[in-house]
C-alpha positions as CSV (number, residue, x, y, z in Angstrom):
1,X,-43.5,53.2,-58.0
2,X,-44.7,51.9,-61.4
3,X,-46.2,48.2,-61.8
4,X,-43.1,47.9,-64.3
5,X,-40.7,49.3,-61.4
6,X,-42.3,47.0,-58.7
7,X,-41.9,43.9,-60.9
8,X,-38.4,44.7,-61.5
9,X,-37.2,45.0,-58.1
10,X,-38.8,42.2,-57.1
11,X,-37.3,40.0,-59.3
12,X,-33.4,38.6,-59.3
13,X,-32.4,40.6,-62.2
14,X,-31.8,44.1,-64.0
15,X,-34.4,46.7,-65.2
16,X,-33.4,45.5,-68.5
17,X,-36.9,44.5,-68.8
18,X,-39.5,46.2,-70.1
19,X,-43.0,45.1,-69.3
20,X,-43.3,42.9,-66.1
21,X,-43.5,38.7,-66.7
22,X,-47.4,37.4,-66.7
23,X,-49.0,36.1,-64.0
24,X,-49.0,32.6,-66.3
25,X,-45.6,32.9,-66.9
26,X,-45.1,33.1,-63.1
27,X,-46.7,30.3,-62.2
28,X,-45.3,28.0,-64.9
29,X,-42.2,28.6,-64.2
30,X,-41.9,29.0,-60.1
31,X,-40.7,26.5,-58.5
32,X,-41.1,27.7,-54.9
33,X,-43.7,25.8,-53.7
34,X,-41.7,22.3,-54.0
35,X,-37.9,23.6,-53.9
36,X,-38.7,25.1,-50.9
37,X,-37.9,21.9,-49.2
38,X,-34.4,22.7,-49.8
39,X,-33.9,25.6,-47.4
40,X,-32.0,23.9,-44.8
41,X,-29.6,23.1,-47.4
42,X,-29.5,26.7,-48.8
43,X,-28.8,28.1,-45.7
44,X,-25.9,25.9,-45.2
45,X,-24.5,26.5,-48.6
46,X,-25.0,30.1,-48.3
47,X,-23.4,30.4,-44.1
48,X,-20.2,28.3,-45.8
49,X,-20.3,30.5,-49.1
50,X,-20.4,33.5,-47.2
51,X,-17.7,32.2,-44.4
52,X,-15.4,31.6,-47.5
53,X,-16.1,35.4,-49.0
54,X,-15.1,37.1,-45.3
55,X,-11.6,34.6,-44.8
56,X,-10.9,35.9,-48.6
57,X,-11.6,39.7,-47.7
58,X,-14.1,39.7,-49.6
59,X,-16.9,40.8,-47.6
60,X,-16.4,42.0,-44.0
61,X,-16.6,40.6,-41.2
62,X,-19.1,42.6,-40.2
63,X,-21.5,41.7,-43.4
64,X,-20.3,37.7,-42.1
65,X,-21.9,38.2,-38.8
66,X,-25.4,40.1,-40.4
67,X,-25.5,37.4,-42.7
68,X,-25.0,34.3,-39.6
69,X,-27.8,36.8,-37.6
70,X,-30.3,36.8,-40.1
71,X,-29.8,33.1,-41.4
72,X,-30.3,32.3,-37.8
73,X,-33.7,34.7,-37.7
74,X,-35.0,32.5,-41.5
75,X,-34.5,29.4,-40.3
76,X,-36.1,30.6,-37.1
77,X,-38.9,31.8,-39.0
78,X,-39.0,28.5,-41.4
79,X,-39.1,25.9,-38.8
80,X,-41.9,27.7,-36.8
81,X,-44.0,28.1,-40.0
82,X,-43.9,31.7,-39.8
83,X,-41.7,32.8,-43.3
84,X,-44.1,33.6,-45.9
85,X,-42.8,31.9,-49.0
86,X,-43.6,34.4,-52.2
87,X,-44.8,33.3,-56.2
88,X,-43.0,36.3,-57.5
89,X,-39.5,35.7,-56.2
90,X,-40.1,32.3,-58.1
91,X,-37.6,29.7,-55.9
92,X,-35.8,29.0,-52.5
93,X,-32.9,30.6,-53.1
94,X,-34.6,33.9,-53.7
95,X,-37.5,33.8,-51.1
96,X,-34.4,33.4,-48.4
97,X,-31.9,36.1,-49.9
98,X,-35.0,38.1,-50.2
99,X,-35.9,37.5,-46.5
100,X,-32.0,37.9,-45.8
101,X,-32.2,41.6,-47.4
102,X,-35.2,42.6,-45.6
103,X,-33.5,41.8,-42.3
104,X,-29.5,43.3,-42.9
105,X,-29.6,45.0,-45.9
106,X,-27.0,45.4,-47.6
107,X,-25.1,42.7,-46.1
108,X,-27.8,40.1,-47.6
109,X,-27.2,41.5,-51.0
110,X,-23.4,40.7,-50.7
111,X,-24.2,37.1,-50.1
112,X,-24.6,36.7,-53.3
113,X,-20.9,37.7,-54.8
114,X,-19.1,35.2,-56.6
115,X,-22.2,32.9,-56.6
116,X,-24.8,32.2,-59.3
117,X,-28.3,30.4,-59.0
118,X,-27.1,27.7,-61.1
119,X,-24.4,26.8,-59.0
120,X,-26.5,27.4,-56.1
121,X,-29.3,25.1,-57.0
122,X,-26.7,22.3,-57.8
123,X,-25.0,22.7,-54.2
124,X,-28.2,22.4,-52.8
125,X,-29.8,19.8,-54.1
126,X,-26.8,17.8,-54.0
127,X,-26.5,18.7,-50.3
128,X,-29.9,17.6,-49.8
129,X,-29.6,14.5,-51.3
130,X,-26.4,13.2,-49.7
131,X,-28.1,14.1,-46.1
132,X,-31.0,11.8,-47.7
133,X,-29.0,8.8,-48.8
134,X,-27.8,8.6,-45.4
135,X,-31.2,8.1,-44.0
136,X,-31.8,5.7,-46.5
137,X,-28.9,3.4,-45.9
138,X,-30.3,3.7,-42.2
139,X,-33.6,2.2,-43.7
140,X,-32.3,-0.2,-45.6
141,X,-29.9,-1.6,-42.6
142,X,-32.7,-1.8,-40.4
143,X,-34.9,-4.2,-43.3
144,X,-32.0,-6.3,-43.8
145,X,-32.0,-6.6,-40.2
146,X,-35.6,-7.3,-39.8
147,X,-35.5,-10.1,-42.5
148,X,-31.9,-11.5,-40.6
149,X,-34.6,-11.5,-37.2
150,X,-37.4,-13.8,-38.9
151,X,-34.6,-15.6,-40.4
152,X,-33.1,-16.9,-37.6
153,X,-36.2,-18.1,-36.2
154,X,-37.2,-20.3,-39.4
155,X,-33.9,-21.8,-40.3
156,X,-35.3,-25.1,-40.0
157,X,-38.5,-24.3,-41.7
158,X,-38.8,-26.4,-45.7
159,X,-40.2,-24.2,-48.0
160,X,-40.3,-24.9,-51.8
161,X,-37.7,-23.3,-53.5
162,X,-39.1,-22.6,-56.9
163,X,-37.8,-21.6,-60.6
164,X,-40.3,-21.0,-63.5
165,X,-43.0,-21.0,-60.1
166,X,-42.7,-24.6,-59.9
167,X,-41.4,-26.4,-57.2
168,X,-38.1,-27.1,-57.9
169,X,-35.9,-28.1,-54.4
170,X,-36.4,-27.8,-50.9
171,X,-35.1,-24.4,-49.3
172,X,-34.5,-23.1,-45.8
173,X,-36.9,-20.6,-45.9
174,X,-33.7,-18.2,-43.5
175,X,-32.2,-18.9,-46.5
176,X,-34.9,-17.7,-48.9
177,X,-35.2,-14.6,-46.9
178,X,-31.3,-14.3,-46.5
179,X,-31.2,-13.8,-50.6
180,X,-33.7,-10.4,-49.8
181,X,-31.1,-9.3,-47.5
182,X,-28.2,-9.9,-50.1
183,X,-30.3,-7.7,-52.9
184,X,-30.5,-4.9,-49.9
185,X,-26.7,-5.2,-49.2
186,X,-25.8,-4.5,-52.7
187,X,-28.6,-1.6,-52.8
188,X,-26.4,0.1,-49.7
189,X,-24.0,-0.4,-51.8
190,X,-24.8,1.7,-54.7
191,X,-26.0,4.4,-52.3
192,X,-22.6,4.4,-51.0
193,X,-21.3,4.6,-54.3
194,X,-23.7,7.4,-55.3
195,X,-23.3,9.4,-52.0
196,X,-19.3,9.7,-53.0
197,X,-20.4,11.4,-56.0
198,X,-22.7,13.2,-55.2
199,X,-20.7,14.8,-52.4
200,X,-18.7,16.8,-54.8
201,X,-18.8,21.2,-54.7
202,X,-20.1,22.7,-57.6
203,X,-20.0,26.4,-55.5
204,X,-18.1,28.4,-57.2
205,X,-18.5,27.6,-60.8
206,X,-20.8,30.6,-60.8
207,X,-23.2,30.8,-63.8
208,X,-20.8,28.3,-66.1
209,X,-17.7,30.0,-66.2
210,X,-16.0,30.3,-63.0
211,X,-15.8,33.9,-61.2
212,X,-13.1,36.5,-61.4
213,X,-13.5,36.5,-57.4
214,X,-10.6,34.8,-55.8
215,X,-12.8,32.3,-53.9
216,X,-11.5,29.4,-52.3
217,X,-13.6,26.3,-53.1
218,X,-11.6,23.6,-51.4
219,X,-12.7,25.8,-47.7
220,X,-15.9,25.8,-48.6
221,X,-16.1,22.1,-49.6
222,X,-14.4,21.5,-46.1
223,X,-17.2,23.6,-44.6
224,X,-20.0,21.3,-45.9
225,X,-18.4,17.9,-45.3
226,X,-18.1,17.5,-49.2
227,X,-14.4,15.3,-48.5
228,X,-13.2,12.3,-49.1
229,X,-12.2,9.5,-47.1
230,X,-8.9,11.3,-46.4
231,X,-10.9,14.4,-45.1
232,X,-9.2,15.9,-48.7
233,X,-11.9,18.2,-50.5
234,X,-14.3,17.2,-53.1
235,X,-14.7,20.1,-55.7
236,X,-16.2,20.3,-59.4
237,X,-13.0,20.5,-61.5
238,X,-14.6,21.9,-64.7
239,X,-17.6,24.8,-64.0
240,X,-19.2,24.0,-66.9
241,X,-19.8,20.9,-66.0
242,X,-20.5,21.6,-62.3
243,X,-23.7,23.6,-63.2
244,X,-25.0,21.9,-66.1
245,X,-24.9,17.9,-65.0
246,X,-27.6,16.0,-63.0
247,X,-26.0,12.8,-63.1
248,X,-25.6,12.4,-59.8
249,X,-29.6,12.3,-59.6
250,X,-30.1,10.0,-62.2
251,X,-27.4,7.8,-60.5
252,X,-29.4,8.1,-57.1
253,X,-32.5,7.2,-58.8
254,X,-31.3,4.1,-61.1
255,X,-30.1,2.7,-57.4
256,X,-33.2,3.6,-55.9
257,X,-35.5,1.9,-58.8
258,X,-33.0,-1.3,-58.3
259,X,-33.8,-0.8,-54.7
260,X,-37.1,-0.9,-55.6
261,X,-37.2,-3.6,-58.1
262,X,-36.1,-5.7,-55.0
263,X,-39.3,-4.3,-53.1
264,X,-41.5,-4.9,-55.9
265,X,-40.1,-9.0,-55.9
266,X,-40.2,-9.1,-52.4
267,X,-43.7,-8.2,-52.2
268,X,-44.5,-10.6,-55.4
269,X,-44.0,-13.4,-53.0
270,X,-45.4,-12.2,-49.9
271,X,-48.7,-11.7,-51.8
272,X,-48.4,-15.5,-52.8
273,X,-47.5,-16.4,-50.2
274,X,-50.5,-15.3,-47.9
275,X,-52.9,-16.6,-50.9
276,X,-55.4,-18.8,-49.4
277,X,-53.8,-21.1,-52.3
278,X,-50.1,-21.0,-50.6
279,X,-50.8,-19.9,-47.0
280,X,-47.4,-19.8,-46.3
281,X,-47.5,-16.3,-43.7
282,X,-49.5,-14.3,-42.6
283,X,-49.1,-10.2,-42.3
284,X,-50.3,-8.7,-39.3
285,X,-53.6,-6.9,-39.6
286,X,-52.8,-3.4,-39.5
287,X,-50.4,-3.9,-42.9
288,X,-54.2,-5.0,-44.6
289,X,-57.3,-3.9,-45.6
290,X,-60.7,-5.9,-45.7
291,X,-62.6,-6.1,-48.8
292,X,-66.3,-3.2,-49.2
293,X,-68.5,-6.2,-50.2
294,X,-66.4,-9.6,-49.2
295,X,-65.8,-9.7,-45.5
296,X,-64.1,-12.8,-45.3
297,X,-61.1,-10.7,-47.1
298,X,-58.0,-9.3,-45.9
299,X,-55.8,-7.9,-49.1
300,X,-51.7,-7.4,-48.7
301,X,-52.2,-3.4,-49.9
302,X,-49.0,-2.5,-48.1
303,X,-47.2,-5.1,-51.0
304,X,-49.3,-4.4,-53.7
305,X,-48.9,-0.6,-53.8
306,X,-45.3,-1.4,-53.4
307,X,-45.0,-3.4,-56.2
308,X,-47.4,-0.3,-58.1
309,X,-44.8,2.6,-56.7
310,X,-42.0,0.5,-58.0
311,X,-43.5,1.3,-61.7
312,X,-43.6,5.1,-60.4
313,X,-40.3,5.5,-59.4
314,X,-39.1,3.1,-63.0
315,X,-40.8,6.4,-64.6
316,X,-39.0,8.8,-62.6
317,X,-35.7,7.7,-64.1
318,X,-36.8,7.3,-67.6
319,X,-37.8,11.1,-67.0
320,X,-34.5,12.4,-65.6
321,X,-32.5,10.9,-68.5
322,X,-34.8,12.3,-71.0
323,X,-34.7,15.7,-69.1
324,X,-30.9,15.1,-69.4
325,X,-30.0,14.1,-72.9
326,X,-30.8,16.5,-75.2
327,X,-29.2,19.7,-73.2
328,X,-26.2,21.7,-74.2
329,X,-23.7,22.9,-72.1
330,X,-24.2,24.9,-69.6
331,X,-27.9,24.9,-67.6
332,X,-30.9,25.5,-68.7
333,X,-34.0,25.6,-66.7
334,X,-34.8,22.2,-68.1
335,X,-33.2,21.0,-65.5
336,X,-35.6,22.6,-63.2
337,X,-37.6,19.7,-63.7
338,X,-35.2,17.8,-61.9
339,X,-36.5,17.8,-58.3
340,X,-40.1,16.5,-58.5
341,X,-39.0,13.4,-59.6
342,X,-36.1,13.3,-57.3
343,X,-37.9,14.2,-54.4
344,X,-40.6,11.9,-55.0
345,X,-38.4,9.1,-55.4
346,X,-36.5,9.9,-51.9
347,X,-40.0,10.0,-50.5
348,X,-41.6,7.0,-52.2
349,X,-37.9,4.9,-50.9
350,X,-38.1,6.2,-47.8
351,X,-41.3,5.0,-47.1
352,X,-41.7,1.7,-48.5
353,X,-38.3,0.5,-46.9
354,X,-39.6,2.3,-43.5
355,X,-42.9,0.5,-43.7
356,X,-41.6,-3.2,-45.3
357,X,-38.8,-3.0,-41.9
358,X,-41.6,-2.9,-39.8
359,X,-44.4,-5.3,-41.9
360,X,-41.5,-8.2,-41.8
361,X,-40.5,-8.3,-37.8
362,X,-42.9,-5.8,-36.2
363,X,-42.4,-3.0,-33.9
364,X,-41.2,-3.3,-30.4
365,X,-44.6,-2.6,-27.9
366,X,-43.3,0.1,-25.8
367,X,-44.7,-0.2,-22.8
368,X,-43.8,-4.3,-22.7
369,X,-40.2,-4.1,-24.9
370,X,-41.5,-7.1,-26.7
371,X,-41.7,-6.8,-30.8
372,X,-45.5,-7.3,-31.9
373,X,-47.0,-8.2,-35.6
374,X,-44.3,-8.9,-38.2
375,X,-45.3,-11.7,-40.5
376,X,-46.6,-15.4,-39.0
377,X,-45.1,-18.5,-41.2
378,X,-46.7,-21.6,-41.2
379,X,-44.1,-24.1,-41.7
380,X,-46.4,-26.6,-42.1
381,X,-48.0,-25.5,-45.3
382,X,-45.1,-24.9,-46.6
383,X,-43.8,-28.2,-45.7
384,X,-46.9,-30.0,-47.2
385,X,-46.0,-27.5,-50.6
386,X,-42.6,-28.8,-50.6
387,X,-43.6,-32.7,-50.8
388,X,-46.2,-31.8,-53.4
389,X,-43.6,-31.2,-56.4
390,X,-41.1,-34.2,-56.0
391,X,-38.7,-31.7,-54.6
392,X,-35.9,-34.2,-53.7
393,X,-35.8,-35.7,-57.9
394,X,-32.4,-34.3,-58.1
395,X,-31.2,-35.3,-54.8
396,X,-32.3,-39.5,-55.8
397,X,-30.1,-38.3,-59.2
398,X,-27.2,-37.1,-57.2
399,X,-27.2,-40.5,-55.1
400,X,-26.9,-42.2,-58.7
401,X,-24.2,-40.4,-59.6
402,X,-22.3,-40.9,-56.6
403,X,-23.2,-44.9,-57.3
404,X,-21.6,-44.4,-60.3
405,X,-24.0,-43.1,-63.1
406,X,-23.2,-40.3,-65.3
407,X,-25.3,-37.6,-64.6
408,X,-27.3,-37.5,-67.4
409,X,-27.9,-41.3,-67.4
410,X,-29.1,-40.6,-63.7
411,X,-31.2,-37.4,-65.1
412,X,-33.2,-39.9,-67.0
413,X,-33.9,-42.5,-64.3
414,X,-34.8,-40.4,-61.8
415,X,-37.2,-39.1,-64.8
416,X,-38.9,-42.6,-65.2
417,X,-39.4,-42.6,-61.2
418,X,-41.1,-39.6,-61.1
419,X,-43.2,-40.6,-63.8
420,X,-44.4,-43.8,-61.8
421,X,-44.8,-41.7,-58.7
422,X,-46.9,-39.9,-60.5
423,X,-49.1,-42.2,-61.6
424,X,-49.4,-43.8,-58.2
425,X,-50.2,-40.2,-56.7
426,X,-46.6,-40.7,-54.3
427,X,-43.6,-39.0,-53.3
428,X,-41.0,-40.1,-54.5
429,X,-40.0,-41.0,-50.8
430,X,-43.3,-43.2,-50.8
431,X,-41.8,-45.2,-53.3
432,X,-41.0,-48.8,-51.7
433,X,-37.3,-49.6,-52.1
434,X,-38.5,-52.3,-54.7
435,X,-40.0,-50.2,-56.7
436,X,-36.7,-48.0,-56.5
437,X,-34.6,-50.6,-57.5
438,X,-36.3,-51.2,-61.0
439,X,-35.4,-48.5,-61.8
440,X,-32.0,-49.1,-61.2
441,X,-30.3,-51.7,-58.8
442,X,-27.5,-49.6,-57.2
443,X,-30.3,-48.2,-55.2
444,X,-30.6,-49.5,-51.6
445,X,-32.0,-48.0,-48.2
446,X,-29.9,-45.5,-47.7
447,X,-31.7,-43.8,-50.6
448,X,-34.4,-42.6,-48.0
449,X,-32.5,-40.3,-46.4
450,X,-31.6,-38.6,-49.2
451,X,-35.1,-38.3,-50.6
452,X,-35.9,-36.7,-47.3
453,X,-36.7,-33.0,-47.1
454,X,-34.2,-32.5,-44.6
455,X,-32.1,-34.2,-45.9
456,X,-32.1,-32.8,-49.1
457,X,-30.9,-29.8,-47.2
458,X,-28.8,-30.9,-44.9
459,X,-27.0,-32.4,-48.7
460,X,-26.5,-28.7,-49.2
461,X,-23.0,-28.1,-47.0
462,X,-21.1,-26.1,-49.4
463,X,-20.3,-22.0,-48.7
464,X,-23.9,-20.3,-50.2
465,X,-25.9,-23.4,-50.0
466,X,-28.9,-24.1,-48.5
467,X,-28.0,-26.2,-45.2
468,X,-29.0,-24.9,-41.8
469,X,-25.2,-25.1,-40.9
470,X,-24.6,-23.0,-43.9
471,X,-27.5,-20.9,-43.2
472,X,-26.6,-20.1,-39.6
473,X,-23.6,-19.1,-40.8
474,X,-24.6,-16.2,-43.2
475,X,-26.8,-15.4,-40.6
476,X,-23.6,-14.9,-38.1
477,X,-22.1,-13.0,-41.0
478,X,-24.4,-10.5,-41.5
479,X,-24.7,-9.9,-37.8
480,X,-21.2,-8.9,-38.0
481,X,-21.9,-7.1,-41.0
482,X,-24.4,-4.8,-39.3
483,X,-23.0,-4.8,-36.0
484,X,-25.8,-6.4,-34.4
C-alpha cells in the first residue's frame, strides 16, 4: 500500500485526495488530544443514533447489537486507559468509530448513516455540557449552603456595612453573607436557564441540510433525556442552524463569568477582611500560603487566584463571541475552537465554587463527624470598625424626622453633630444629651437607643432589611429553598 493509499484510508474521507495532509497540517488542526474528553458523550450519542437507525430499518438489528458490543469493549478500553487515541484520525469521533470498525466491521461503518461530524460534534458537546451544568448547580447549592451555615451562627454579629468602602451603617454580618447567597441563587438560575437550551438535538441535521434517511429525531432526543418538562422532545427545528450555532456555549459561559464575577467580589472582601488592617476573619490555614522571606505572613491565595481566574474565564467569553460572529452559515471548523475555552471555563467553575464551599464552613472530619476550618470572624473587630465611622448618623436623622423634621432639614443637623463628634474624637452615641439637644431640642434620651449599634439594626424590621428578625427569616427561607 502507497503512503498516498495509507493516508487516505486512514482518514474520514474519499481518495479524492491526492497527496497525503502534512504532518503540520495534522497537528494544527487535530483536536484529539482535548476533545477526547467527550467520549462518554459520543458513545451515548452514537448507542441512541444507532438505536434510532435499527427501529427505522435502517440498519439491522444485527449491526445494533455489534455496534452496543463494541461500544461496550471502547468504553471498556477508555476507562481502563488502555484505547490508544491516534493524531491521524484527528478527533473523538473518529478515534471511536475507528476503534468501532476494527472491532465489528462493517457494522461500525454503518454507524455512521444519516449522521455527519458536524452534527455529531454539536450533540456531543451539548451533551457534555448539560451533564456539566448539573454538577455545577450541585456546587453552587452546596456554597450557598455553606455561607447560609456561618450565617446563622453570626446573625448577631455588627459589621460595617460600607458603600464607596466607607463605613456607611451597621449590618448583620448573616445578612452581609446572605446577599453572596442571593448572587449564587440567581447564578443557579441562569444555569437552569442555560441547561433548557442547551438540551435541545441537533442529530440529525447531518452536515447542514438534513438527510434523505427517514430518521426519527424526536426517539433519539427521548433516548438522551434531551425533553422538556413535559417529557415532550427537544429537537433543532432548522439543520442549518443546528450545526452551525454555539450559542448555547456562549450562554453557559456569560452565566459562568457572572458566576464568577460574584467569586471574584466575594473574595475582594475576604482578602480585606483578613488584612491585619480589618481583621475581621480568619481562613483556615490550609486555604493559605506563608510568605519565602516574611514569615510572620499568611496570604489568602485561594481568593486571590480566584479573583485572577475570574479575568480568565471574562476572556473566554469575549473569545467564543469573536469565534462566533463573523461565521456564515453552516460550520466551519472555526468553531473547532470552541471547546478549550468551554472546557476550561467548566473546569476553572467547578473548582473555585468546589474549593470556596469548603474555605467558607470547612469540611466535616471524618472520623469525629464534626465540620473543621471554615473561616473564624472576630465580632469584636468588626464591632470596634463599626463605631469607628458614625455608623448610626442616619439613624439620629431618622429619629428627627419621626420628631417632625423634614428629612433633609434632619440630613443637615445630624451633619453639624457629626462634625462636633468629630472634633471631640466621639461617637455620636458619646455625645451627652446636652450636647444633642443644641443641635436641635426635640432630642431627648430616647435618642440613645437609636444611636445604638443594635439598635440601629433592630430599626431595620422591614421584609430584606437588616434586623436579626428579618435575617433569621431569609435564613428559614433559604433552608426551604434548598431543602436543608
Amino acid at each position: 500500500m502507497s503512503k498516498n493509499q495509507f493516508d487516505q484510508k486512514s482518514q474520514a474521507w474519499s481518495a479524492l485526495f491526492s497527496e497525503p495532509m502534512s504532518d503540520l497540517v495534522k497537528r494544527y488542526t487535530a483536536s484529539v488530544f482535548f476533545d477526547k474528553r467527550l467520549w462518554q458523550a459520543d458513545i451515548q450519542g452514537s448507542l441512541a443514533h444507532a438505536e434510532m437507525l435499527s427501529a427505522q430499518n435502517i440498519i439491522s438489528t444485527q449491526d445494533l447489537a455489534d455496534i452496543q458490543r463494541g461500544m461496550a469493549q471502547i468504553a471498556d478500553e477508555i476507562t481502563k486507559g488502555q484505547f490508544v487515541w491516534q493524531l491521524d484520525l484527528e478527533d473523538v469521533h473518529l478515534n471511536i468509530e475507528a476503534r468501532l470498525t476494527q472491532i465489528v466491521g462493517d457494522a461500525g461503518k454503518r454507524l455512521h448513516t444519516g449522521r455527519s461530524r458536524n452534527d455529531q460534534v454539536a450533540t456531543d458537546v451539548r451533551l457534555w455540557l448539560v451533564s456539566e451544568i448539573d454538577l455545577i448547580s450541585a456546587l453552587l447549592n452546596d456554597l450557598q449552603k455553606s455561607l447560609i451555615e456561618v450565617a446563622e451562627r453570626n446573625v448577631e454579629v455588627i459589621l460595617p456595612g460600607f458603600t464607596h468602602l466607607q463605613v456607611a451603617q451597621p449590618v448583620s454580618f448573616a445578612h452581609h453573607l446572605l446577599a453572596y447567597v442571593e448572587m449564587f441563587a440567581r447564578d443557579a438560575e441562569r444555569m437552569a436557564d442555560v441547561r433548557r437550551r442547551t438540551n435541545r438535538l441537533p442529530l440529525g441535521s447531518a452536515a447542514l441540510a438534513g438527510t434523505s434517511y427517514p430518521l426519527d429525531r424526536e426517539r433519539v432526543a427521548k433516548s438522551l433525556g434531551m425533553v422538556d418538562a413535559q417529557g415532550q422532545a427537544c429537537v433543532s427545528q432548522n439543520s442549518l442552524d443546528g450545526v452551525s450555532d454555539r450559542d448555547f456555549a456562549i450562554e453557559f459561559t456569560a452565566a459562568a463569568t457572572l458566576c464568577m464575577v460574584h467569586i471574584s467580589r466575594l473574595s475582594e472582601e475576604l482578602i480585606l477582611w483578613m488584612s491585619q488592617n480589618f481583621g475581621f476573619v480568619k481562613i483556615a490555614d490550609r486555604f493559605t500560603t506563608g510568605s519565602s522571606i516574611m514569615p510572620q505572613k499568611k496570604n489568602p491565595d485561594v481568593p486571590e487566584l480566584a479573583r485572577g481566574k475570574t479575568g480568565r474565564v471574562v476572556g473566554h467569553l469575549m473569545g467564543l463571541i469573536t469565534l462566533m460572529k463573523g461565521q456564515p452559515l453552516a460550520y466551519n471548523k472555526d468553531n473547532q475552537e470552541d471547546k478549550e475555552p468551554l472546557f476550561d471555563t467548566v473546569d476553572t467553575l467547578k473548582d473555585t465554587l468546589r474549593i470556596f464551599s469548603e474555605m467558607i464552613c470547612g469540611q466535616v472530619n471524618a472520623q469525629t463527624g464534626q465540620k473543621e476550618g471554615g473561616i473564624s470572624v472576630n465580632a469584636a473587630a468588626m464591632e470596634a470598625a463599626t463605631k469607628k465611622g458614625y455608623a448610626t448618623a442616619t439613624d439620629l436623622a431618622d429619629y428627627l424626622v419621626k420628631k417632625g423634621l423634614p428629612f433633609r432639614d434632619a440630613h443637615e443637623v445630624v451633619a453639624h453633630a457629626v462634625k462636633t463628634a468629630q472634633s471631640e474624637n466621639l461617637d455620636l452615641s458619646e455625645l451627652p444629651l446636652t450636647t444633642l439637644q443644641k443641635f436641635n431640642p426635640a432630642i431627648e434620651k430616647d435618642v440613645f437607643e437609636c444611636l445604638s449599634l443594635v439598635g440601629s439594626l433592630n430599626a431595620r424590621n422591614t421584609l430584606g432589611g437588616t434586623a436579626p428578625d428579618q435575617v433569621r427569616l431569609q435564613i428559614a427561607r433559604h433552608h426551604a429553598r434548598l431543602g436543608f
